[in-house]
C-alpha positions in Angstrom: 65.2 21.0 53.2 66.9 17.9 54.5 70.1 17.7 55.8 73.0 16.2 53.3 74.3 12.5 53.9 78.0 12.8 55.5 80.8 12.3 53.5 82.1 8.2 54.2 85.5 8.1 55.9 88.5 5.8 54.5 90.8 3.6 56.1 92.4 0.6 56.9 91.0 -0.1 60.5 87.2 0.0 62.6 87.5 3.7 64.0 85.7 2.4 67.1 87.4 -0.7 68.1 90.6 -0.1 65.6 90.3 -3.8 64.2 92.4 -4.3 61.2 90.2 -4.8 58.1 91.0 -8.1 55.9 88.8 -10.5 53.3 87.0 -11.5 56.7 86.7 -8.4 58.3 84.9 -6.3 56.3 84.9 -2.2 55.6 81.1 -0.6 56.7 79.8 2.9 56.8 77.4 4.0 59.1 74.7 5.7 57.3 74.4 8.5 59.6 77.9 10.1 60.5 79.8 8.2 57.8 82.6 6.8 59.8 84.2 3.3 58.9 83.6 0.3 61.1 83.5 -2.6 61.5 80.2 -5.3 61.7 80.6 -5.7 65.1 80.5 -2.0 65.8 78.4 -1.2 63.1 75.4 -3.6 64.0 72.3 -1.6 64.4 69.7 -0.6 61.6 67.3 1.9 61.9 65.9 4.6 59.6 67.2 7.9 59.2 64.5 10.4 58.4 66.5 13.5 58.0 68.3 11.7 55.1 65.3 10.6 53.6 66.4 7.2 54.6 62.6 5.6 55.5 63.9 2.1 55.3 66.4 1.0 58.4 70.0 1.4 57.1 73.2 0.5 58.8 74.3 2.6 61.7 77.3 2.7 64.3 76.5 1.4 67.7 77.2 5.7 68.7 74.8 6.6 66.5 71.9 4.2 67.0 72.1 4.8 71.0 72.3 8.7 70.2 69.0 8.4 67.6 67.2 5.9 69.8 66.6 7.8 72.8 65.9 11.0 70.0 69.2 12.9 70.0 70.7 15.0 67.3 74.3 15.7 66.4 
């Protein structure tokens, strides 16, 4: 059974570096906890196998470092 895809946050601002969001700055999700963030903190792809994800997908700078060395949460 594979695990279900986290609900995507909302917001106004990154919830890692709390940079406003505008036309320029736009709103991302990582694809593995769902926060909102920015591109800058949000630059990383990689696939997420417990989502069925086998193509590299947009995750947060937490989550790539925490999945990289082959952590859970």
């Amino acid at each position: 059974m594979l695990a279900k895809e986290p609900p995507w946050s909302d917001g106004e601002m990154c919830l890692e570096c709390t940079v406003k969001f505008s036309l320029k700055n736009r709103k991302h999700h990582c694809r593995h906890c769902g926060r909102l963030l920015c591109a800058k903190c949000s630059s990383k792809d990689m696939p997420i196998i417990k989502y069925n994800l086998s193509k590299p997908v947009r995750v947060c700078d937490v989550c790539f470092d925490v999945l990289s060395i082959g952590g859970t949460f």
